[in-house]
C-alpha positions in Angstrom: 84.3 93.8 92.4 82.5 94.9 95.8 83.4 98.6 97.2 85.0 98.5 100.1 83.1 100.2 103.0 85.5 102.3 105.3 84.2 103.4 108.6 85.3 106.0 110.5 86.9 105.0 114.0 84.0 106.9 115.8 81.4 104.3 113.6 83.7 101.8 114.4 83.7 102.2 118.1 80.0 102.4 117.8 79.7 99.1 116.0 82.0 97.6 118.4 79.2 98.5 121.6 76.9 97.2 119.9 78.9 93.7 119.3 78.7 94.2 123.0 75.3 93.6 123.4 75.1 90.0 122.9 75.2 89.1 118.3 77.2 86.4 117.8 79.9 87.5 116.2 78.7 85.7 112.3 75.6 87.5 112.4 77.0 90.5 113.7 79.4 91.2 110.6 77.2 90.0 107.9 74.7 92.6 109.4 77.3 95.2 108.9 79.0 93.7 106.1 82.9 93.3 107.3 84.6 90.0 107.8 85.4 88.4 111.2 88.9 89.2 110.7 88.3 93.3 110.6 86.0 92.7 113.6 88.8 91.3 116.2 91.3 93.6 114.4 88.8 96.6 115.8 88.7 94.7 119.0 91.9 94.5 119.3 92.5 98.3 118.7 89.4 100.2 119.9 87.6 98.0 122.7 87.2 100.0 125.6 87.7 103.7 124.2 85.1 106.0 124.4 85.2 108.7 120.9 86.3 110.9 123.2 89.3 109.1 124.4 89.6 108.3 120.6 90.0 111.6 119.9 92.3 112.9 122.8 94.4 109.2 121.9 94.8 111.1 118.2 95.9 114.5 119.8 98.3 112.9 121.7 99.7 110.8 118.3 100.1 114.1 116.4 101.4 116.0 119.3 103.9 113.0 119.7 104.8 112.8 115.8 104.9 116.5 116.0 107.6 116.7 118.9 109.8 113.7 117.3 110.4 115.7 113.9 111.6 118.6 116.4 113.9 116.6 117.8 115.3 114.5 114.8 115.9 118.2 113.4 117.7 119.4 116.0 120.1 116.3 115.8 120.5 117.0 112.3 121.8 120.7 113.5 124.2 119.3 115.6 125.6 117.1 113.2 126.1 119.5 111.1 127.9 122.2 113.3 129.8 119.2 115.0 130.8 118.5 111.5 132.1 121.8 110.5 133.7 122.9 113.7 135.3 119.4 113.3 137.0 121.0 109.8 138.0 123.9 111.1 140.3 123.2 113.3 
């Protein structure tokens, strides 16, 4: 069984500018050893970004995820008081 190579998405972005400069596509992944498919799946996700842009993209992910669990908490909260000032009287 082969090892599966995993590249980081600043390598990948990397590999995918130098897909850029004119390999045909065959060549291209056997040279860096990843099938076709993984090659238009990083097309598909990465072309265009610059690592910085990658990285700021990944800020704003977190920040997002971050700022979504706040909210789903504070539903929670007021579920909860809704629920028991809903008892009480």
């Amino acid at each position: 069984m082969t090892r599966r190579k995993r590249y980081t998405e600043e390598q990948i972005i990397g590999i995918l500018k130098e897909a850029e400069a004119g390999a045909t596509v065959g060549d291209f992944c056997r040279r860096h050893g990843i099938s076709n498919a993984s090659y238009y799946n990083w097309k598909a996700k990465y072309s265009g970004l610059t690592v910085s842009e990658l990285k700021r993209l990944r800020t704003l992910e977190d920040e997002n995820r971050r700022l979504k669990q706040i909210v789903a908490d504070q539903a929670l909260d007021n579920r909860v008081l809704k629920d028991l000032l809903s008892k009480n009287f």
